[in-house]
N, CA, C and O of each residue as an XYZ file, in Angstrom:
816
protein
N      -5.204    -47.770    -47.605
C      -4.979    -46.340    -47.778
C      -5.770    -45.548    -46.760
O      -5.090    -44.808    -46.048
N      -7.112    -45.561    -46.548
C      -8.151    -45.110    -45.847
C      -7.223    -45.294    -44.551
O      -6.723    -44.267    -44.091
N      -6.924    -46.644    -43.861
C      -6.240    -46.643    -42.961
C      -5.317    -45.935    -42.509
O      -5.299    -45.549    -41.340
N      -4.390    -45.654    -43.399
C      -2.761    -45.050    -42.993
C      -3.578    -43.690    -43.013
O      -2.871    -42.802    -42.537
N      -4.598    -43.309    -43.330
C      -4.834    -41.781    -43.025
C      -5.612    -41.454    -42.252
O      -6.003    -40.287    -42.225
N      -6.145    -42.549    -41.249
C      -6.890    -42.069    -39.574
C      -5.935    -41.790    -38.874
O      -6.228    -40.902    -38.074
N      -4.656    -42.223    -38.777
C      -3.266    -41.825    -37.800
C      -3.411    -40.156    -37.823
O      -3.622    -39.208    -37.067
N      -3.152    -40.467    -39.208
C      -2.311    -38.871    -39.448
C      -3.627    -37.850    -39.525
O      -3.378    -36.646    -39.583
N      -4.704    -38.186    -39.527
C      -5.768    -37.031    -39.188
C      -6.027    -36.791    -37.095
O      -6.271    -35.799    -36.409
N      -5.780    -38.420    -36.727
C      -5.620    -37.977    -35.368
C      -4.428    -37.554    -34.577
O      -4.337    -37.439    -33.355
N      -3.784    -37.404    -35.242
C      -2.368    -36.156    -34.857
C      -2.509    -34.814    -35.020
O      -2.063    -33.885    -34.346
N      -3.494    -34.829    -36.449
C      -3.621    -33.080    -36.367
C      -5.087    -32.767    -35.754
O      -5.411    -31.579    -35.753
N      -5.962    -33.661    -35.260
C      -6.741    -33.080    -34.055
C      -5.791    -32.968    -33.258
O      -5.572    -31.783    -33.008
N      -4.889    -33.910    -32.562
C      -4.309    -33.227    -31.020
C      -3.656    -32.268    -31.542
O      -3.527    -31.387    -30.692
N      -3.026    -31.900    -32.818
C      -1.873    -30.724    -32.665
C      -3.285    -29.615    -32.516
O      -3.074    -28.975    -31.486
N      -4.122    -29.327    -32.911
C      -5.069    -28.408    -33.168
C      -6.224    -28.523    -31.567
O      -7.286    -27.939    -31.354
N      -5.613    -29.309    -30.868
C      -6.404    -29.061    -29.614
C      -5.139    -28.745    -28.809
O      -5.316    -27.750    -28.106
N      -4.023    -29.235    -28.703
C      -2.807    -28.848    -27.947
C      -2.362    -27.403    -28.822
O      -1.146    -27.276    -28.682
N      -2.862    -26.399    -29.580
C      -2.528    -25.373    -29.937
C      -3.540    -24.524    -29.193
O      -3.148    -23.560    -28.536
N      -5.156    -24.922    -29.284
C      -6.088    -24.327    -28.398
C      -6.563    -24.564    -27.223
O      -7.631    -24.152    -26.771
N      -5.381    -25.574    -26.442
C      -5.259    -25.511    -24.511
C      -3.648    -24.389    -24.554
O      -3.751    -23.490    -23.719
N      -2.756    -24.355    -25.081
C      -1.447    -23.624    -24.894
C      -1.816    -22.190    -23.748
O      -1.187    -21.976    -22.712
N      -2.969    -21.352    -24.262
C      -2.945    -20.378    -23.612
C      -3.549    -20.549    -22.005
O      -3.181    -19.869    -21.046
N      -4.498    -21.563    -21.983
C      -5.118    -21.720    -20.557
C      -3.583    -22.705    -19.905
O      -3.234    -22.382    -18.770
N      -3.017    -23.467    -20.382
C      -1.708    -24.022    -19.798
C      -1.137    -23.123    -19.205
O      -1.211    -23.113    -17.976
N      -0.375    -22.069    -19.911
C       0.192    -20.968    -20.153
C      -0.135    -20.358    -18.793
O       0.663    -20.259    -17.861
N      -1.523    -19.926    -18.797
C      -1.862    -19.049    -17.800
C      -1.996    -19.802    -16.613
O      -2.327    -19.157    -15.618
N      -1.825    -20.952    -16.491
C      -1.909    -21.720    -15.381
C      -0.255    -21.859    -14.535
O      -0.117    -21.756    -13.316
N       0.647    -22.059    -15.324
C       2.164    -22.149    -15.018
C       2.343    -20.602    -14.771
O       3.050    -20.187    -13.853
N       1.776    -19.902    -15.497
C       1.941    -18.242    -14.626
C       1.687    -18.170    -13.267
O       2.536    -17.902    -12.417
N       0.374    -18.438    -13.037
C       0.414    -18.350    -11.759
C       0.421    -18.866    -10.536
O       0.319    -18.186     -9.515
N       0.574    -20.440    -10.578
C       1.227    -21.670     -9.905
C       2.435    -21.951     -9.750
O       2.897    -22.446     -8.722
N       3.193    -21.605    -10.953
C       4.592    -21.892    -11.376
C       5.623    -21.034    -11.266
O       6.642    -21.164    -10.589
N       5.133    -19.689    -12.336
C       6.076    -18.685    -11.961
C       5.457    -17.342    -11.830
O       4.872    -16.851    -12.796
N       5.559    -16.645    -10.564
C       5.341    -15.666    -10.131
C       5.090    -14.183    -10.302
O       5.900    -13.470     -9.708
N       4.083    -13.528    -11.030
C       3.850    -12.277    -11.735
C       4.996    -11.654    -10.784
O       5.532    -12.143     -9.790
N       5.187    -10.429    -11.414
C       5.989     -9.222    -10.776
C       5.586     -8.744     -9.682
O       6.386     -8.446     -8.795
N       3.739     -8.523     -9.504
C       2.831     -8.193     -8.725
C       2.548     -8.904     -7.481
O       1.806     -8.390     -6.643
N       3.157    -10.209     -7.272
C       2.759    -11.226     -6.199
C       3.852    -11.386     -5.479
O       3.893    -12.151     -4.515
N       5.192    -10.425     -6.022
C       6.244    -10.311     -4.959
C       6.565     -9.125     -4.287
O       7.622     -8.903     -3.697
N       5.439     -8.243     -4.420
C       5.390     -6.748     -3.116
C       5.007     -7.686     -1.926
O       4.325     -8.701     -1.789
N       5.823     -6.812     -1.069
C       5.550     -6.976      0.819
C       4.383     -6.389      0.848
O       3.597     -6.946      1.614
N       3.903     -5.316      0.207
C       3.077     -4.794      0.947
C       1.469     -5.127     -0.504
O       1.503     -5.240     -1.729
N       0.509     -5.163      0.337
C      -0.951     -5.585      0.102
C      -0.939     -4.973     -0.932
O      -0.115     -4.060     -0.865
N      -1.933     -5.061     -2.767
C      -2.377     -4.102     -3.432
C      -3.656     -4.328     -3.183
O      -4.187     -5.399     -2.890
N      -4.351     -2.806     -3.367
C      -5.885     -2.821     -2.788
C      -6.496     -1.952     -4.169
O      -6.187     -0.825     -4.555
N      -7.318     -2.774     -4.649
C      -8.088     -1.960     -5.826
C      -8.854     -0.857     -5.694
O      -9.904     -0.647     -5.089
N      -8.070     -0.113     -6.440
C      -8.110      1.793     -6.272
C      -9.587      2.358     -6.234
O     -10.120      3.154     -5.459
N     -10.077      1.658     -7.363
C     -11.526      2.065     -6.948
C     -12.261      1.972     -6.150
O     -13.047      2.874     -5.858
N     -12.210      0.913     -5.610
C     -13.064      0.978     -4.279
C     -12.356      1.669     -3.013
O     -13.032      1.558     -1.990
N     -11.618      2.088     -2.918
C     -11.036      3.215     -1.787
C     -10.733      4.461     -2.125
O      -9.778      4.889     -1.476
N     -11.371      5.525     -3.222
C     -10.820      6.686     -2.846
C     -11.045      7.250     -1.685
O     -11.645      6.811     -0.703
N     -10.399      8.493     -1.906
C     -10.416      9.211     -0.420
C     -11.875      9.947      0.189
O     -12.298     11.034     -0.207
N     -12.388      9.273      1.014
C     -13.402      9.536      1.326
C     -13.669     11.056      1.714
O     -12.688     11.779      1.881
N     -15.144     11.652      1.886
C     -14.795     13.201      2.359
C     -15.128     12.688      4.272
O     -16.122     12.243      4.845
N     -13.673     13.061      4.751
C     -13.685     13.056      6.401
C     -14.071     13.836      7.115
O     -14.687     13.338      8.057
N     -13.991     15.068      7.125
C     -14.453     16.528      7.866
C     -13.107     16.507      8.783
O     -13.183     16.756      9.987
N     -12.021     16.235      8.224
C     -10.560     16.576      9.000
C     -10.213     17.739      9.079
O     -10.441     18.581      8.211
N      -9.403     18.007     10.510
C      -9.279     19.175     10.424
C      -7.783     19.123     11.224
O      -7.297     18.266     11.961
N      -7.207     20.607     10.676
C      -5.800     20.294     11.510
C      -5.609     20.388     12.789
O      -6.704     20.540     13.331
N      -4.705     20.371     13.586
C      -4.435     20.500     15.309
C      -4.899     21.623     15.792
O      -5.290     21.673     16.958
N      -4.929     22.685     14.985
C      -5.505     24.327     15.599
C      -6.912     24.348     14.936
O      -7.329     25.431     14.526
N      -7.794     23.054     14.780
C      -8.872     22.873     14.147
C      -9.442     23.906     12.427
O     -10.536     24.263     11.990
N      -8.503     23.993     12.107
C      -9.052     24.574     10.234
C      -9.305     23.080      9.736
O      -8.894     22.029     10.227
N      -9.982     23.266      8.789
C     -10.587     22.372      7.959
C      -9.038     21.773      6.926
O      -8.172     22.463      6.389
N      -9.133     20.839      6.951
C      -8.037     20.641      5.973
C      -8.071     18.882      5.726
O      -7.790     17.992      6.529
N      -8.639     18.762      3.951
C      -8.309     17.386      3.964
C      -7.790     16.761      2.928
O      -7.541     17.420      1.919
N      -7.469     15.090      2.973
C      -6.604     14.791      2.449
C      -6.632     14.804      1.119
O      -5.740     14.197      0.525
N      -7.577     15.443      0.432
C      -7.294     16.029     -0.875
C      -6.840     17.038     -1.015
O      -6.927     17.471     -2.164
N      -6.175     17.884     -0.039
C      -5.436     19.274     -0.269
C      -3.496     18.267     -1.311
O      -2.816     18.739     -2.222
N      -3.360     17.202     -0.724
C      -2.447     16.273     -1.120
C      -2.495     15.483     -2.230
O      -1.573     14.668     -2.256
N      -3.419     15.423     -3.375
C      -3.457     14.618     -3.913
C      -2.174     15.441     -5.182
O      -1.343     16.335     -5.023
N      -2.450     14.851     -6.030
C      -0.927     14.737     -7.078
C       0.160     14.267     -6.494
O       1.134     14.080     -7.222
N       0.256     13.998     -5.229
C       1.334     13.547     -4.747
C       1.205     12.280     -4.351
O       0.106     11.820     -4.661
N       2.168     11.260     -3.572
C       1.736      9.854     -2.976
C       1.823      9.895     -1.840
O       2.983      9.840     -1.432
N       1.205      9.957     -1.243
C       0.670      9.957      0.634
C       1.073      8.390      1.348
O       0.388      7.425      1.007
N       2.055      8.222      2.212
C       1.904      7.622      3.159
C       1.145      7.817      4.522
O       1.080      8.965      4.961
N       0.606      6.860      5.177
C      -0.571      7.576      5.611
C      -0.624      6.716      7.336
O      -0.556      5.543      6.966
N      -0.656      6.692      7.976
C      -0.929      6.044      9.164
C      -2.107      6.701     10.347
O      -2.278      7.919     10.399
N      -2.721      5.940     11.084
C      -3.949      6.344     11.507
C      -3.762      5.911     13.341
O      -3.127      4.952     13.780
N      -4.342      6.696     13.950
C      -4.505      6.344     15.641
C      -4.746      7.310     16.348
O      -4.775      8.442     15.865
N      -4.987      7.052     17.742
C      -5.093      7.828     18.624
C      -3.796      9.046     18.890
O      -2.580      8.882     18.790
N      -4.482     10.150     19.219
C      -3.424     11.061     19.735
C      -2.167     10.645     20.611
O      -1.039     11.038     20.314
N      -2.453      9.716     21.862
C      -1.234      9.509     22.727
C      -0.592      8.613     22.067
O       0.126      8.107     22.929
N      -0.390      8.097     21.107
C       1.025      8.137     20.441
C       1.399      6.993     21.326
O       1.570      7.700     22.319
N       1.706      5.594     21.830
C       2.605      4.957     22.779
C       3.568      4.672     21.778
O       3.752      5.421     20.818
N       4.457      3.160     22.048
C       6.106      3.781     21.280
C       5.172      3.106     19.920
O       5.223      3.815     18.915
N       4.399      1.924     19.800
C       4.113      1.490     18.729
C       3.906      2.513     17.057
O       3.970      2.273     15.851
N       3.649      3.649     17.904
C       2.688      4.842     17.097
C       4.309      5.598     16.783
O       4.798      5.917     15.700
N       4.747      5.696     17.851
C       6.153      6.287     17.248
C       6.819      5.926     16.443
O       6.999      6.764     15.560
N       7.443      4.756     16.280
C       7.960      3.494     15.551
C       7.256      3.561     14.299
O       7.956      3.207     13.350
N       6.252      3.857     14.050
C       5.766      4.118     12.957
C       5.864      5.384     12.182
O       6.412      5.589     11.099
N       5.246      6.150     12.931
C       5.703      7.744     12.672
C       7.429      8.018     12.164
O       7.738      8.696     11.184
N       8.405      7.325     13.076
C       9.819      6.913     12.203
C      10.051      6.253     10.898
O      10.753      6.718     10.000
N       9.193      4.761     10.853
C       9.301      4.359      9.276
C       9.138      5.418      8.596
O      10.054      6.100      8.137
N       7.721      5.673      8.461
C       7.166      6.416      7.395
C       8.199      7.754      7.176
O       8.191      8.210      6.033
N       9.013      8.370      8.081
C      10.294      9.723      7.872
C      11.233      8.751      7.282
O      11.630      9.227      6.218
N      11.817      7.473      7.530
C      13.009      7.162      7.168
C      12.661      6.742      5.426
O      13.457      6.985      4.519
N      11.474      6.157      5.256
C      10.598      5.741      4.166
C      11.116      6.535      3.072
O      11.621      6.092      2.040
N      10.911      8.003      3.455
C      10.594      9.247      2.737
C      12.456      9.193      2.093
O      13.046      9.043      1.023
N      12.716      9.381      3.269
C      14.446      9.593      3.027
C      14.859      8.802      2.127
O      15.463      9.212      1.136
N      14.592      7.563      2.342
C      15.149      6.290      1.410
C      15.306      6.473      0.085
O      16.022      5.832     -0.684
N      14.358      7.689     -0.212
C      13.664      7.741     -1.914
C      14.900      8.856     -2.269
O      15.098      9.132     -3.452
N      15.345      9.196     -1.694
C      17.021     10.030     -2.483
C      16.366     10.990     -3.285
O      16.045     11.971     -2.615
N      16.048     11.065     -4.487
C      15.882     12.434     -4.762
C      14.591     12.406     -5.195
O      14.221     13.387     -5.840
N      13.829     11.546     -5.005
C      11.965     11.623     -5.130
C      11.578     11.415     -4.248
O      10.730     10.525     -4.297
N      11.854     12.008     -2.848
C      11.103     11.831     -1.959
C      10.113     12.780     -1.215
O       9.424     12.624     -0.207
N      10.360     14.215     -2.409
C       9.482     15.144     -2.498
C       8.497     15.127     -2.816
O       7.668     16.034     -2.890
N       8.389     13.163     -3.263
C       6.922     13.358     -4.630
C       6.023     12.323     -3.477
O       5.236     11.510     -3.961
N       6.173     12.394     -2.061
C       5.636     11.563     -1.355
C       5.431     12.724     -0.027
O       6.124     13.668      0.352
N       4.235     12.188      0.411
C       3.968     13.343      1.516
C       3.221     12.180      3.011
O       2.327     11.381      2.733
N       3.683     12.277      4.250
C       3.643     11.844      4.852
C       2.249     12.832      6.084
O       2.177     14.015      6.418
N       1.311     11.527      6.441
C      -0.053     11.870      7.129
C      -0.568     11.066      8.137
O      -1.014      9.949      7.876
N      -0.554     11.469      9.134
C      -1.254     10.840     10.712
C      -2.703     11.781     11.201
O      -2.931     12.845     11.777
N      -3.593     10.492     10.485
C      -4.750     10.710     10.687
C      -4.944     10.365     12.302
O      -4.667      9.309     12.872
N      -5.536     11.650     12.893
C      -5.461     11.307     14.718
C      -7.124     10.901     14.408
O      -7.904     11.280     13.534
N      -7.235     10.125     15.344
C      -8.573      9.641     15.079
C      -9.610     10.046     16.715
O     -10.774      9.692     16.902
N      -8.828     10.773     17.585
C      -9.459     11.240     18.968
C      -8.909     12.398     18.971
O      -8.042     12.808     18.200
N      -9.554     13.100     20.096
C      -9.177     14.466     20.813
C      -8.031     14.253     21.718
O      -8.029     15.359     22.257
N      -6.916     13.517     22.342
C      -6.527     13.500     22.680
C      -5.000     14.741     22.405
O      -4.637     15.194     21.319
N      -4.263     15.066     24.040
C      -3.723     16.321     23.394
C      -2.585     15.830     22.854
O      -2.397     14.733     23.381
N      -1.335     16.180     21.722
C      -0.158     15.597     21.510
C       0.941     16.384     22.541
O       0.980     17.506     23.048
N       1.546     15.552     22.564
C       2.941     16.255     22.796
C       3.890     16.876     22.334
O       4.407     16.550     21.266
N       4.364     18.063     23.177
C       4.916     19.091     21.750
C       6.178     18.337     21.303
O       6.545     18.581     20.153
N       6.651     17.766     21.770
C       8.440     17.107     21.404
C       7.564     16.289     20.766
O       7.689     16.736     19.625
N       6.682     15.318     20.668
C       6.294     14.444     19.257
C       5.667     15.136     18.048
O       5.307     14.454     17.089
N       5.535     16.360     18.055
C       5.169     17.195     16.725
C       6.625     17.841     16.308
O       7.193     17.945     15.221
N       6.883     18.126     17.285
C       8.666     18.488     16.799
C       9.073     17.609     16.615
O       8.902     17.503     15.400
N       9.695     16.517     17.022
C      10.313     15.233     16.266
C      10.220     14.859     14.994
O      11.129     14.488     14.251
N       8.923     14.986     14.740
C       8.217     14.293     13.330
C       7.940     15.544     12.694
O       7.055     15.473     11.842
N       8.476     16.717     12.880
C       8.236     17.949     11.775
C       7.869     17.814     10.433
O       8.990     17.783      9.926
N       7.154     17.721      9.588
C       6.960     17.205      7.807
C       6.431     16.291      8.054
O       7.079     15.400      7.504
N       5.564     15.839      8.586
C       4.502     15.116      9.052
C       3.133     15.688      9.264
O       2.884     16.143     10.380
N       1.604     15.743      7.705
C       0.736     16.250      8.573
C       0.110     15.618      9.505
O      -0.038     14.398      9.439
N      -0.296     16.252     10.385
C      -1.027     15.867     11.843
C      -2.777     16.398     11.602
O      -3.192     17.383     12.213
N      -3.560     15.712     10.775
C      -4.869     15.713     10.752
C      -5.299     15.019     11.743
O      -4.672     14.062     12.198
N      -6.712     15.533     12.306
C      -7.722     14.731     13.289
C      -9.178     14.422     12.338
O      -9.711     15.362     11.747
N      -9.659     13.240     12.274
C     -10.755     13.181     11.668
C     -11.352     11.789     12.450
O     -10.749     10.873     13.007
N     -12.308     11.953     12.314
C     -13.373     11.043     13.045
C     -12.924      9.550     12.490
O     -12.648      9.311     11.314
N     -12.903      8.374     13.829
C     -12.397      7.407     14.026
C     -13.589      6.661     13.085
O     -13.127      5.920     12.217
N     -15.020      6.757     13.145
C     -15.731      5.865     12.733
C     -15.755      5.799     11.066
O     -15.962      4.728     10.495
N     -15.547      6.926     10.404
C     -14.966      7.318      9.018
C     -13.324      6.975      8.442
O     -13.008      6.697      7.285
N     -12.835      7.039      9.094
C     -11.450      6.626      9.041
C     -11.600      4.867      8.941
O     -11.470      4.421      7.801
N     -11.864      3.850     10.056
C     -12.005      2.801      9.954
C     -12.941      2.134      8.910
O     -12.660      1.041      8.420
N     -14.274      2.954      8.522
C     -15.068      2.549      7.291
C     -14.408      2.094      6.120
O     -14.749      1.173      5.378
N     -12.669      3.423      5.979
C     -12.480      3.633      4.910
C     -11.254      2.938      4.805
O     -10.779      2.705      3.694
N     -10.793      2.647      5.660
C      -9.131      1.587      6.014
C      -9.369      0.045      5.877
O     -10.323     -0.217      6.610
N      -8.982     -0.928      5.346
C      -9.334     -2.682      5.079
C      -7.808     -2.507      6.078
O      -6.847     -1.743      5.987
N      -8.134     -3.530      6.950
C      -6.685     -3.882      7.822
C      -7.077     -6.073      7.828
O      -8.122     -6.722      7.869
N      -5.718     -6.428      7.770
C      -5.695     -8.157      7.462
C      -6.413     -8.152      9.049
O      -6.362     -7.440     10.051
N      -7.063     -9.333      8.634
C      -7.718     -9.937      9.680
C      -7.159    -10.751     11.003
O      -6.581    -11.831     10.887
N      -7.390    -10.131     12.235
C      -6.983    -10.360     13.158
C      -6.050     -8.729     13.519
O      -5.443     -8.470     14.558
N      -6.190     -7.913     12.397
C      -5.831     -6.746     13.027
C      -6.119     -5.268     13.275
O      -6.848     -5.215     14.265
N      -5.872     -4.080     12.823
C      -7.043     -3.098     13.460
C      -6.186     -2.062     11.706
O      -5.538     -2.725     10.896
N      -6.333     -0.996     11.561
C      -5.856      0.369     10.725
C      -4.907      0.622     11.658
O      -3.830      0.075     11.422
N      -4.971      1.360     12.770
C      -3.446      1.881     13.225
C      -2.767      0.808     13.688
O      -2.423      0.816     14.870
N      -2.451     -0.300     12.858
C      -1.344     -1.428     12.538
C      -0.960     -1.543     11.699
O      -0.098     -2.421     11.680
N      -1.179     -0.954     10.601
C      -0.962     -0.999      9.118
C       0.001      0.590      8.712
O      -0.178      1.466      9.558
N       0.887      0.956      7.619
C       0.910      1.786      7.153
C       0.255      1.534      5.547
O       0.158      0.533      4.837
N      -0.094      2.834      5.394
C      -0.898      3.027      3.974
C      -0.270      3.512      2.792
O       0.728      4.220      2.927
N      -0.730      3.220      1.561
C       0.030      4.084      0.786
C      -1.273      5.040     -0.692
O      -1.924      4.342     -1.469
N      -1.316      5.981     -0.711
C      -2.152      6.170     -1.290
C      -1.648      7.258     -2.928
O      -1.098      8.359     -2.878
N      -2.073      6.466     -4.282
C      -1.871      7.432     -4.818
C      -2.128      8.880     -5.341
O      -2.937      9.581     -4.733
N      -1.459      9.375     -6.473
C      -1.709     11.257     -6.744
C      -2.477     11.369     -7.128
O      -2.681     12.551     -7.405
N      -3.834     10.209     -7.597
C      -5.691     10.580     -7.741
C      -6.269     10.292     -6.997
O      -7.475     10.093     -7.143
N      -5.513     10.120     -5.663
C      -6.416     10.015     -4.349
C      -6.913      8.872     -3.988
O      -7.770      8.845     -3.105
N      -6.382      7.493     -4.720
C      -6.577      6.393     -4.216
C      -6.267      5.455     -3.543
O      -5.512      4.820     -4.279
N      -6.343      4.968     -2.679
C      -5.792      4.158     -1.552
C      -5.625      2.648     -2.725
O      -6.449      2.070     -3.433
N      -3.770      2.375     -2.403
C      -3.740      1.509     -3.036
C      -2.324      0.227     -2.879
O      -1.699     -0.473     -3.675
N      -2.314      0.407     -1.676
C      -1.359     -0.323     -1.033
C      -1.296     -0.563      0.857
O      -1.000      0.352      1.625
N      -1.627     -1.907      1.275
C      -1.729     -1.523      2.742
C      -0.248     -2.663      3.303
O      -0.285     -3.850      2.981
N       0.861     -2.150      4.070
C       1.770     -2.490      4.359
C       1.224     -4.085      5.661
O       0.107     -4.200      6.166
N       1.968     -4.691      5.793
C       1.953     -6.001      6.340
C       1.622     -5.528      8.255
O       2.261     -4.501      8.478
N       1.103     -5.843      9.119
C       1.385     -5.256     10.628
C       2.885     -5.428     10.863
O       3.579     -6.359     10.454
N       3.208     -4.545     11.473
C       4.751     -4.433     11.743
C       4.760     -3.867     13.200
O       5.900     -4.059     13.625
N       4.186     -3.405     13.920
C       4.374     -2.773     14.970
C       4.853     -3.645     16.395
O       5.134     -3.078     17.450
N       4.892     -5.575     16.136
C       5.356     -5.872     17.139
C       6.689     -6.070     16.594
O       7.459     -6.512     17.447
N       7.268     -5.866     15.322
C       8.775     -6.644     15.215
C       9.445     -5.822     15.934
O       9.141     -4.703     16.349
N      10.737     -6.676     16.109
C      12.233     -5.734     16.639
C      13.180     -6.219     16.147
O      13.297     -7.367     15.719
N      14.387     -4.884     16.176
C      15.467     -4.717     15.754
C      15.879     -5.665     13.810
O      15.348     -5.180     12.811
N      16.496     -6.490     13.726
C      16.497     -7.160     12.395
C      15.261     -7.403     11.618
O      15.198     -7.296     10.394
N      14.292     -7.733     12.387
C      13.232     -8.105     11.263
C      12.190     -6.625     10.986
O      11.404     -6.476     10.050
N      12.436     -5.789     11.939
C      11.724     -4.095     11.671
C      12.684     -3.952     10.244
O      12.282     -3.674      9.114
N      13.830     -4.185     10.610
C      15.196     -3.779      9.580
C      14.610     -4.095      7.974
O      14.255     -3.346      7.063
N      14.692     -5.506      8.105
C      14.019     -6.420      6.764
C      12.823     -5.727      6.580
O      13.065     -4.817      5.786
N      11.634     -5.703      6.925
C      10.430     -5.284      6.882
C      10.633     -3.788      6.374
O       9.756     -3.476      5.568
N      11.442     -2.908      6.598
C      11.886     -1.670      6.321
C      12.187     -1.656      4.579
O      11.641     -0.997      3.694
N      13.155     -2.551      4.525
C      13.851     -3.130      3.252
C      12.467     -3.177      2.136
O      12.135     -2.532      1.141
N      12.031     -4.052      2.738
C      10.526     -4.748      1.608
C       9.996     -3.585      1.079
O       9.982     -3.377     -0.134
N       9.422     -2.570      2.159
C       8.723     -1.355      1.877
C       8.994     -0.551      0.973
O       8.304     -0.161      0.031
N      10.993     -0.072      1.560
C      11.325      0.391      0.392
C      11.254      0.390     -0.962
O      10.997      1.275     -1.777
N      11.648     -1.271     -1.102
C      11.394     -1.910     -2.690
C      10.094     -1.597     -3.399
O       9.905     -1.411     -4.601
N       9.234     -1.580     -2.381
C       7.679     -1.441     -3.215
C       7.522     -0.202     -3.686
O       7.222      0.045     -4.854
N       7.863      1.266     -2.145
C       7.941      2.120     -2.875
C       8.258      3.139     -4.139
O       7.622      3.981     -4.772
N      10.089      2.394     -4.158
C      11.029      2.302     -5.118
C      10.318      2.213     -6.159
O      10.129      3.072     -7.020
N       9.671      0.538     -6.049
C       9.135      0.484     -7.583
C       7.777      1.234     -8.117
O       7.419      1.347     -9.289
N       7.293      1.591     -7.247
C       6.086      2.426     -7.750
C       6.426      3.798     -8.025
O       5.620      4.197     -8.865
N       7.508      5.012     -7.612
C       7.625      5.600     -8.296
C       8.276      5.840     -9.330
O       8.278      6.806    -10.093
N       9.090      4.455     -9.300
C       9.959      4.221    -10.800
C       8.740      3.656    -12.060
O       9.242      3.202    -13.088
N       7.661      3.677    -11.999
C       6.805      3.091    -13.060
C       5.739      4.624    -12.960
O       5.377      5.159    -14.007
N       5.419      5.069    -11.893
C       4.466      6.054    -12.175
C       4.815      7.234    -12.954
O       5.943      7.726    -12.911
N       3.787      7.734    -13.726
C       4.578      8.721    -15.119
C       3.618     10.425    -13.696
O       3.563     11.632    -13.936
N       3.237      9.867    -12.773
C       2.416     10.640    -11.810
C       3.059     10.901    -10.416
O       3.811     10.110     -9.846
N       2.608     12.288     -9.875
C       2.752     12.244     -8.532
C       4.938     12.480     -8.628
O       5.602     12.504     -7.593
């Protein structure tokens, strides 16, 4: 008798240890196996707290004080560089307008920003081109403090995305050497991320 009942007591240890591994299993096939929602954005998430918006001493092109908290409640795309602009800087300055467009009828709730990071002068046809674009200048060594860019690359390679409490919280993949189809795709990805972030935010 004693016998036939060591079996059946060591079945309900394993059921009672295979009930209290289920959740570390569980969480292991989550994220080895199958893929949070969160691990299929193109573009970087960067934890909000450690990047709000720093105070820059930016100021606009006719030098007034103006900074990027005059923008917050809204979601700021954000890109950073030198004044002369070569095409890389343009090409970007285009995503971030076509970006905007993409969003169909919330694309009011996104505000687009080129932090110039030198004195250099612009060109008037590249401020006209990119009209709805602010054009802040703020100091390069503050700007880069406050930008994380993937390694092996610089901030004005990246576009940014920042949310309506002023937190930097998305940094886009370098894109500035692709062409034609894979700018295209890379365009695509962005969208999706954006898409989905203002389809979940009850903000901005």
């Amino acid at each position: 008798m004693t016998e036939a009942v060591r079996p059946a007591g060591r079945w309900k240890l394993i059921a009672v240890m295979l009930v209290c591994a289920a959740p570390i299993v569980a969480s292991y096939l989550a994220y080895y196996v199958i893929k949070p929602a969160g691990r299929n954005n193109y573009g970087a998430l960067i934890d909000p707290r450690a990047h709000p918006i720093p105070p820059l001493a930016s100021t606009t092109l006719d030098g007034r004080p103006e900074t990027l908290d005059k923008y917050k409640g809204k979601w700021i795309m954000l890109k950073v560089g030198g004044g002369a602009c070569p095409q890389a800087c343009q090409e970007q300055l285009l995503e971030m307008r076509q970006l905007r467009l993409m969003q169909g009828k919330d694309m009011d709730r996104i505000e687009r920003v080129w932090l110039i990071t030198d004195q250099a002068q612009l060109e008037t046809m590249l401020i006209r081109e990119y009209d709805g674009t602010h054009m802040l200048r703020a100091p390069a060594g503050a700007v880069a403090q406050w930008l994380p860019a993937d390694a092996g690359s610089t901030a004005d390679q990246h576009l940014y995305l920042i949310d309506p409490r002023g937190n930097l919280m998305m940094r886009f993949p370098k894109d500035t050497d692709l062409k034609d189809a894979a700018r295209i795709e890379a365009r695509k990805k962005m969208n999706k991320d954006i898409a989905k972030l203002l389809k979940a935010s009850a903000i901005g």
